[in-house]
C-alpha positions as CSV (number, residue, x, y, z in Angstrom):
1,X,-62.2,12.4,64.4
2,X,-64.9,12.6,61.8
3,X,-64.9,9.7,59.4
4,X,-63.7,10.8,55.7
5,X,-67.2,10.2,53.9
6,X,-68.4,10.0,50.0
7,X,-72.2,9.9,49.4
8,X,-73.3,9.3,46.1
9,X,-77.0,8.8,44.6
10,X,-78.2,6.7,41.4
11,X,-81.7,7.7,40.7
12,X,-82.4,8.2,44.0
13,X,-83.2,11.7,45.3
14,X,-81.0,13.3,47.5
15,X,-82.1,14.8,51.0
16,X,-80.6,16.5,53.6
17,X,-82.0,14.0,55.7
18,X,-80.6,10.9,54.0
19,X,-77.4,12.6,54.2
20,X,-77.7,13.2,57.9
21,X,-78.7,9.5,58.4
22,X,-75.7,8.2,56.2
23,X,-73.5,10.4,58.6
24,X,-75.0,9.6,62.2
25,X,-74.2,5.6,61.0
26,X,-70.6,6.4,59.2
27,X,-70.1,8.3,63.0
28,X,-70.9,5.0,64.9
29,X,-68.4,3.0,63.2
30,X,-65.7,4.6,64.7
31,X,-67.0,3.0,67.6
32,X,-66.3,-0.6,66.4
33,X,-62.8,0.4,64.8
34,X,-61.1,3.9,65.6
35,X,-59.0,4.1,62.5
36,X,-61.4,4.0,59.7
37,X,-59.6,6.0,56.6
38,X,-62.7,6.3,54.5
39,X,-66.5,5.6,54.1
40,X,-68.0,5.7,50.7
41,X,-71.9,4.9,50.2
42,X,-73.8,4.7,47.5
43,X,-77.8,4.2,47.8
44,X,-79.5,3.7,44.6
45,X,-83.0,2.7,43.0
46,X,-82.4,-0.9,41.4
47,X,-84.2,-1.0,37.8
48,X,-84.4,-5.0,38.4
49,X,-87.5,-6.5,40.1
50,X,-90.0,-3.4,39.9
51,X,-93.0,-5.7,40.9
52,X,-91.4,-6.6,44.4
53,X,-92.2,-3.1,45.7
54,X,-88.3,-3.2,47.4
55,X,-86.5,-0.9,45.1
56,X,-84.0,0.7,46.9
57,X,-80.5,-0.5,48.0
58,X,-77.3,0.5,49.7
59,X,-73.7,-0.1,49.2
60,X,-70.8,0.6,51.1
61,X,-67.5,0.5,51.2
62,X,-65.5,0.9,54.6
63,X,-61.5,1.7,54.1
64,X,-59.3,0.5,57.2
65,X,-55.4,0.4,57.4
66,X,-54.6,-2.7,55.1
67,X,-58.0,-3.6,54.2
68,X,-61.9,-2.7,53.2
69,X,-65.0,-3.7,53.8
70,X,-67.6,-4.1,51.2
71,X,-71.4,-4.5,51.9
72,X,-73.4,-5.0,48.5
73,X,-76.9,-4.5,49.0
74,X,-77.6,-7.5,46.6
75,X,-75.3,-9.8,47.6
76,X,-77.3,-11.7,49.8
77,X,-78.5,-15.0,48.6
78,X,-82.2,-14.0,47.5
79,X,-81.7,-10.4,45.5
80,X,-85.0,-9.0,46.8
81,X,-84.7,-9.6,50.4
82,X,-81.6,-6.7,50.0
83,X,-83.8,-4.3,48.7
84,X,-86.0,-1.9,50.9
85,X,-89.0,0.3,50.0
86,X,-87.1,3.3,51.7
87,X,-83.9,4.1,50.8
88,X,-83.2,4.9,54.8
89,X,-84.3,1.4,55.5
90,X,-81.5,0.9,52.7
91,X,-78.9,2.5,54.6
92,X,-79.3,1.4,58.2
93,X,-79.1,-2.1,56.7
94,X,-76.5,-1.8,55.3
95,X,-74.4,-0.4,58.0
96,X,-75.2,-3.2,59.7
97,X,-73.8,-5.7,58.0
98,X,-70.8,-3.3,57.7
99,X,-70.5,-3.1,61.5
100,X,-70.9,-6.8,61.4
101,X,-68.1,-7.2,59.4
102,X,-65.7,-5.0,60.9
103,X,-66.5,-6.6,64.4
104,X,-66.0,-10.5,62.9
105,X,-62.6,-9.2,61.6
106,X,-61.9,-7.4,65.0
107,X,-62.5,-11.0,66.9
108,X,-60.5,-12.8,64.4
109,X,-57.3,-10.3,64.4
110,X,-57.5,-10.8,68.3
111,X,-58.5,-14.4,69.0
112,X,-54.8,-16.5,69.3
113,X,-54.8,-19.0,65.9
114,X,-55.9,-22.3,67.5
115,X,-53.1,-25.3,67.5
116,X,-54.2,-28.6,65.1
């Protein structure tokens, strides 16, 4: 089943290849949970911090049955470390940390809660 999937662009060009890219990685998260409902990425050229060469970032946002995953390209700790000087750099990073996520909250769901 082909994941349900929203690409959007913010001063960013779009490319066939960019949306080929999103679609192979929205495809391999199936792998980590079978029932994802909806994938919706935006990759977009961040204004802020023109002198760190990084502009480009990636959000996504995963829908499963009862919950959602949410990776914000500039959520991490130092804002310029989450920004990439291609925007496929962008998304592959991204997807990671999605997978990452979905994975931790796979092991939690299953792990039995621990008796203190």
């Amino acid at each position: 089943m082909a994941v349900p999937l929203q690409i959007s662009y913010r001063d960013v060009t779009q490319s066939d290849a960019l949306d080929q890219l999103i679609a192979a990685e929205a495809a391999k998260l199936e792998r980590y949970f079978g029932r994802v409902l909806g994938c919706r990425v935006l990759v977009e050229h961040a204004h802020e911090h023109q002198r760190s060469g990084a502009p480009f970032q990636a959000r996504i946002t995963v829908n499963l049955p009862g919950e959602d995953v949410f990776v914000n390209g500039s959520a991490d700790v130092d804002d310029v470390l989450a920004r990439f000087k291609d925007p496929a750099l962008a998304v592959r990073d991204a997807f990671k940390k999605a997978r990452r996520q979905m994975q931790d909250r796979i092991r939690v769901k299953r792990e039995p809660a621990s008796r203190w």
